[in-house]
Steps between C-alpha positions, in 0.01 A plus 500: 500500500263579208643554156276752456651647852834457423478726178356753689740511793816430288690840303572302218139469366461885494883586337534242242347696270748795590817221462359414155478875400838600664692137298333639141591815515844449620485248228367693266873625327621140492279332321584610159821324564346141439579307236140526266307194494754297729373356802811408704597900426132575611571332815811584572423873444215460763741412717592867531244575775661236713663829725142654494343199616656300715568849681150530509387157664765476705408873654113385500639180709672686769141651543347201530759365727478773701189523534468085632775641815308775567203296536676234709368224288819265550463531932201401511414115465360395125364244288689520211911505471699823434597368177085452397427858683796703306426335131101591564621849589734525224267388258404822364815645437593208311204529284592849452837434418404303230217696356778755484708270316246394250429858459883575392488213272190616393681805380819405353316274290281793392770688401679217278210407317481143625255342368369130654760331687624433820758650727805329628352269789876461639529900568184552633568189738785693623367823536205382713716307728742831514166667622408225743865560698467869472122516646640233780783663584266859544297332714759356765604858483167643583436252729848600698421895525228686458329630178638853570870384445435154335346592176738842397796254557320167300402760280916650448671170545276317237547723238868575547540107458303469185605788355817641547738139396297601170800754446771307706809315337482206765316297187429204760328774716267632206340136375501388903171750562394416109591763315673369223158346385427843377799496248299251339488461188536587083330304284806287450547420860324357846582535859820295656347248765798559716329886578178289591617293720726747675206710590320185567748382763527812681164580469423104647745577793369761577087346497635259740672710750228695557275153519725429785463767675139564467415097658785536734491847603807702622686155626901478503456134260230703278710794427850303506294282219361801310840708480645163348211486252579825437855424403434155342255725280727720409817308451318259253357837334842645431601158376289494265553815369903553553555441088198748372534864335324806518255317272431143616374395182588198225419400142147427385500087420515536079244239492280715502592733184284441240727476200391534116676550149406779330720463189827474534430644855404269788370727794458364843260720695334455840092430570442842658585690147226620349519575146723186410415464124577885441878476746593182260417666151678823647794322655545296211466761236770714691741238522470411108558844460835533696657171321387590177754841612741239557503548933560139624152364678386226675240291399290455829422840705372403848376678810670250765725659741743343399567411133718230317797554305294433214208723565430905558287668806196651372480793835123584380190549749218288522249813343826629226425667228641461157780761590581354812531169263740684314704620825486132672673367201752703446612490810571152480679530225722737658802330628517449883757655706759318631565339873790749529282784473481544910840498559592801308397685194326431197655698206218263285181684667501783289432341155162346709259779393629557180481142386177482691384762315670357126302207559171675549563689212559194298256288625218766333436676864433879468750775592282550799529173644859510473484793675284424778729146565841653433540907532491726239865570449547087428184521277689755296792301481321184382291736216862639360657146494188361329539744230834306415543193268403178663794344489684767723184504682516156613901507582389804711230290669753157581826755642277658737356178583812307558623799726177457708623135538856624638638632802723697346447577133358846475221526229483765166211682433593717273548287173837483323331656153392819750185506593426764778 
């Protein structure tokens, strides 16, 4: 068969363009979610169509695979093997699957601003081998009943799989058909390979069950071999994933923070911030500020997930503006909670917006901004205790901030000389 025949006889030349419509605009309230200028965010945000499109090929397969039976192409003698007929016939669809992808990463990295770079290689591997086993395993369905009852069940069963373990608590369920790749990823983070190669191994299993069957039809070896492809698939899926969260994510390697002093100040910042002379001065200028009050400060502020003992998380954006500066600072000067805090309460969270809000204050933020990061009423607060001598001030500051520190110890925001 003619290429130019087999676009015109196959449905997936004539509704790709309606898959690539019907991925961006279900797409189109996600995308803002992506981490700006981040391409493993970028990616993994595109993976967010992966319901819309694998449903879609995999529906556009049972077609196809009806339409061979219906035909009668595998009873009557042929040239060419079932494995060489089905991948010509499926060829389309796959192309369409992954103009559909391209078009969704197309689109996320629209809406974070990315500018040249490339997407995560690793994801996309997966997500085209998920669509390989779900445009398979549509076409052994088509191919086993006809189109009529074939394609609305391809159609249901495929997107029930991809998208409803989206909202399950079985976490080994949810990366198995790849969706934790779309919890990927802050600035300060990239995807776990464990989710990949969960989704990989089922996704592999799967590929090669329904090789199986299409070379060696409906026979009892072929589908004995293909069920325990199945299960191999899957077993080595859930192994891989039996330790990961909600969010299968880890730490960004610190090598590459790109770390400068700036005074007193060193500030450790990653490529994809833009602006990086301005966040240093601003950084640094905030945190002279707050020691010259007297509030205890580290010398190196860092955006790594995870910082030393020694340093202070900088929780900026990559695009933050000098107020946001302000806001990412303080917070890591704000003592962290304690490990006991899930087991019961935290007496210690209420001086959080207050001090948040003292430190903003102090640091030469406007009223506003304290506003906007800690409430008005703890705003308020801060502006009355700032109106006190500096000395009671700062005792003010280090009580509440031991009590955020304890389990137990409740804080006291009202100051002992009365400030209401």
């Amino acid at each position: 068969m003619r290429l130019r025949t087999l676009l015109r006889s196959s449905a997936a030349a004539y509704l790709t363009p309606v898959l690539v419509v019907f991925i961006l605009v279900g797409m189109s309230d996600v995308a803002h979610w992506t981490t700006r200028g981040y391409w493993p965010s970028v990616t993994g945000n595109s993976t967010y169509s992966l319901p819309f499109l694998l449903t879609g090929c995999a529906g556009l397969a049972a077609w196809e695979g009806a339409r061979l039976t219906r035909g009668r192409v595998f009873t009557q003698p042929a040239v060419r093997s079932p494995l060489v007929i089905t991948g010509y016939i499926l060829l389309p669809v796959l192309v369409a699957g992954v103009i559909a992808m391209l078009a969704a990463l197309f689109l996320s990295a629209s809406g974070a601003g990315a500018g040249l770079g490339l997407p995560d290689f690793r994801m996309l591997g997966v997500e085209l081998l998920l669509l390989l086993a779900n445009i398979l395993a549509g076409y052994l369905v088509g191919r086993r009943w006809p189109a009529a009852f074939s394609v609305p069940l391809v159609l249901v069963g495929a997107f029930f799989v991809s998208a409803y373990p989206r909202s399950w608590s079985i976490m080994w369920i949810r990366n198995l058909v790849g969706s934790g790749m779309a919890e990927c990823c802050s600035i300060d983070q990239v995807i776990d390979p464990r989710t990949l190669w969960s989704a990989a191994a089922f996704a592999t299993g799967l590929v090669l069950a329904c090789v199986l069957v299409i070379v060696f039809r409906t026979s009892k070896a072929a589908v004995a071999g293909s069920l325990a492809l199945i299960v191999a698939g899957t077993v080595m899926g859930a192994h891989f994933a039996r330790d990961l969260g909600a969010s299968p994510v880890q730490g960004r390697p610190d090598e590459e923070l790109s770390c400068q002093a700036s005074g007193r100040f060193r500030v450790c910042l990653w490529p994809e911030v833009r602006n990086q002379a301005m966040i240093r001065s601003e950084a640094a200028g905030i945190a002279g500020r707050l020691s010259a009050a007297g509030v205890p400060m580290h010398e190196t502020f860092t955006m790594s997930l995870r910082p030393e003992a020694s340093e202070a998380k900088l929780g900026i954006a990559p695009d933050a503006r000098p107020d946001e500066v302000s806001a990412g600072v303080v917070t890591g000067v704000l003592p962290s909670p304690p490990a006991c805090v899930a087991e019961g309460r935290y007496p210690g969270g209420e001086a959080e917006a207050p001090l948040a809000a003292w430190l903003l204050l102090t640091s030469g933020s406007a009223v506003e901004t304290a506003r906007a990061m800690a409430g008005s009423e703890a705003a308020g607060m801060a502006e009355k205790v700032r109106q006190l001598p500096q000395s009671v001030q700062l005792d003010w500051y280090k009580r509440n901030a031991e009590a955020m520190r304890s389990c137990s110890m409740r804080p006291q925001l009202i100051p002992v000389t009365g400030a209401k």
